[in-house]
C-alpha positions, 0 to 999 in steps of 0.5 A: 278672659274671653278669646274675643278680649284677648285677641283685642289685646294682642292686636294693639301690639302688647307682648303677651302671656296667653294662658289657661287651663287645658282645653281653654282654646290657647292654641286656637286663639294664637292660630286666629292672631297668626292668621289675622297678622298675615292678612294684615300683611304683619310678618309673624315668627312661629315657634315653639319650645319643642318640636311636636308643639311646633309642628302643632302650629306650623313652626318651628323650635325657638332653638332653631329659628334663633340659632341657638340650638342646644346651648345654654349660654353664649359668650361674646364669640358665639353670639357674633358667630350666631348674628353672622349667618344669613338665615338666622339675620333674615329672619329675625330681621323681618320678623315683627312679632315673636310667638312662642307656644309651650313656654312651660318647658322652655327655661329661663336660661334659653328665653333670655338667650332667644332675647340676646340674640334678638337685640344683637341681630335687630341692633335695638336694646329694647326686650327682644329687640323691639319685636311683640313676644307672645307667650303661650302656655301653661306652667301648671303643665309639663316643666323643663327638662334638665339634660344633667339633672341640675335645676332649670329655671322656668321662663318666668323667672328670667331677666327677659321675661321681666324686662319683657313684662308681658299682659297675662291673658287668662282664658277662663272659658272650657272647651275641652271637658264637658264634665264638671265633676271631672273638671272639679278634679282638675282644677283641684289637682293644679291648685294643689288641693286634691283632697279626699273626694277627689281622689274618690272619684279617681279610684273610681275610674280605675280599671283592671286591664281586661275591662279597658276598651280595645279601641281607645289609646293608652297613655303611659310616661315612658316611651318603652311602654308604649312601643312595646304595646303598638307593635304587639297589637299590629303583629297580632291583629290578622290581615294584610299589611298596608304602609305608606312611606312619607315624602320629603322635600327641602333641606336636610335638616330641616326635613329631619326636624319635622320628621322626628316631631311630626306625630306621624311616622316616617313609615306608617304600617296600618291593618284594618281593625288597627286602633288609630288617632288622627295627628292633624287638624284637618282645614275642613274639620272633619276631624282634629289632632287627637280624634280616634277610630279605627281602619275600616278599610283601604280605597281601591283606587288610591289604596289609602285608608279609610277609618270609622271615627268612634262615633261613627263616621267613615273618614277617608285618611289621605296625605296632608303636609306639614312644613317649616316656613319663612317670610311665606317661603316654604324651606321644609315640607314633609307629607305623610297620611294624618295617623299615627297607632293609637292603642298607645301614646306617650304622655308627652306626645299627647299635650295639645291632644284632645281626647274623648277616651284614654286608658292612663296608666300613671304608675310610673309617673315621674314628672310634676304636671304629668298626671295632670297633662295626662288627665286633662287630655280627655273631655269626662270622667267616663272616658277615663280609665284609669290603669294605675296612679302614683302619688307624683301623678297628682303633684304640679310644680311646686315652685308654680304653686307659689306664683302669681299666674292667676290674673297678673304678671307671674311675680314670686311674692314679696 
């Protein structure tokens, strides 16, 4: 299904579940629904199953914006304390259709909570109180996180989704990978038959650590390695030091959300010659969430960074803002420069990410989906490097496997 086709579903008003492989444009096709339901004066809620994913799209968590926080159930007593404050009632209240991007990683329990909460506040017995839900996605992705290691359900397999029985709008076009041996290899690997020229291809791109250019980031599983890799490259690269704090403005916690999932730290510590990555697409696309360069320089007036992009282009890097709104009221913004040390990233940090090289170290790889996720981040086979490569890495969910996601409504076969 093209974008074109399904923004003209989503128009008529249909809950919808909006997937695709990486790189399939998901995130750009719900951004031109969000921006055509503003126009059209339509009061849209944006959210997302994590943080980072939220602040990919201007939102917020699902969690927050229904006032379930962490829980995974509610009793009676909980629900009417959740339908009784004011900045949950408002804004469910005016809401008229509910997006939530990154469904993979959120769990059947948490959706039909969203969808609880939803009828109690809306007082409309309807799935999600009558709102248009549109879910987007790829459950071939990074699962849900178990807090204490029992099995969490999928989104799919909840009673709200089904009650919700959303239009599966399949994107099939590829604007990401621009390889088709490379994309082969992909495709394989989410069908579970990666077979032996498959992972031909892949030894191929294994690289010893001496052979990996320096000016591209590295993606490993575990947030140590990548810490530990960031702050040894600045404290060795010579120069000055030059940082730049972030300004904040709004409530507390609101501001301490977007903080923590902006990918931009809190303070930014930058040399020239220091491998960096942009973290927001910028509105006059010069570049987007994932276009890597390195600090060139630092303006002498304003004292902000300048970057050579890996194609050559010098890019002045000022501030930009990301921010938590509601009903077109900004409660949270927080401004900081759109860059963030690229000699190294976590593998989940990078899910949205487009990349034109990475170094992937998936030795470690510990969860299904997340060699896949970490593969698919880049456009070629000849921008991957391949440090290390477990079995797991080449592994998807294997309950996806079974569903029928390809086309129609995700239902376990009968």
């Amino acid at each position: 299904m093209t974008q074109e086709e399904t923004l003209n579903i989503l128009k008529i008003g249909k809950n919808v579940f909006l997937t695709g492989e990486p790189g399939s444009g998901k995130t750009h096709t719900v951004n031109r629904y969000i921006s055509w339901l503003k126009e059209h004066d339509i009061e849209p809620a944006i959210t997302a199953s994590t943080g980072i994913a939220a602040t990919h799209i201007g939102g917020m968590t699902v969690h927050s914006w229904s006032g379930i926080g962490i829980s995974n159930q509610l009793s009676s007593e909980d629900l009417t304390v959740i339908s009784g404050r004011s900045n949950v009632r408002r804004r469910v209240s005016a809401a008229q259709v509910l997006v939530i991007d990154e469904v993979s990683m959120l769990s059947g329990a948490t959706l039909s909570l969203v969808d609880l909460v939803c009828r109690k506040i809306r007082e409309n017995s309807m799935s999600f109180g009558g709102l248009q839900v549109v879910l987007v996605g790829d459950f071939f992705q990074l699962p849900p996180i178990s807090r204490d290691g029992t099995k969490v359900s999928f989104a799919y397999e909840s009673d709200a989704w089904q009650r919700m029985n959303p239009a599966v709008c399949y994107l099939d076009e590829q604007h990401r990978q621009e390889d088709t041996a490379f994309l082969a290899t992909l495709s394989a690997i989410r069908k579970n038959k990666c077979e032996e020229g498959h992972r031909a291809s892949l030894a191929e791109r294994i690289h010893l650590p001496k052979n990996v250019p320096e000016d591209i980031p590295k993606l490993f599983p575990h947030n140590a390695d990548v810490d530990r890799i960031n702050g040894e490259k600045l404290v060795w690269l010579p120069g000055k030091l030059f940082s730049f704090d972030m300004e904040a403005h709004g409530t507390g916690p609101l501001v301490e959300f977007l903080k923590k999932s902006c990918l931009s730290p809190e303070t930014l510590a930058l040399k020239i010659g220091a491998a960096v990555m942009f973290t927001k697409n910028s509105r006059e696309g010069k570049f987007v969430n994932g276009t890597l360069g390195t600090i060139l320089g630092f303006d002498a007036v304003s004292g902000y960074p300048i970057v050579r992009t890996r194609e050559g282009r010098k890019i002045f890097a000022e501030p930009l803002e990301w921010t938590i709104e509601d009903r077109g009221r900004v409660l949270a913004r927080v401004a900081q420069i759109p860059l963030r040390l690229a000699w190294a990233i976590t593998v989940h940090k990078s899910q949205g990410m487009s990349m034109d090289a990475a170094a992937v170290d998936l030795s470690t790889a510990f969860a299904y989906g997340q060699g896949y996720v970490a593969l698919s981040r880049v456009r070629r086979y000849s921008g991957l490097y391949l440090l290390g490569l477990n079995a797991r890495a080449l592994e998807v969910h294997p309950e996806v496997l079974t569903m029928r996601t390809f086309g129609k409504n995700p239902k376990k076969p009968r």
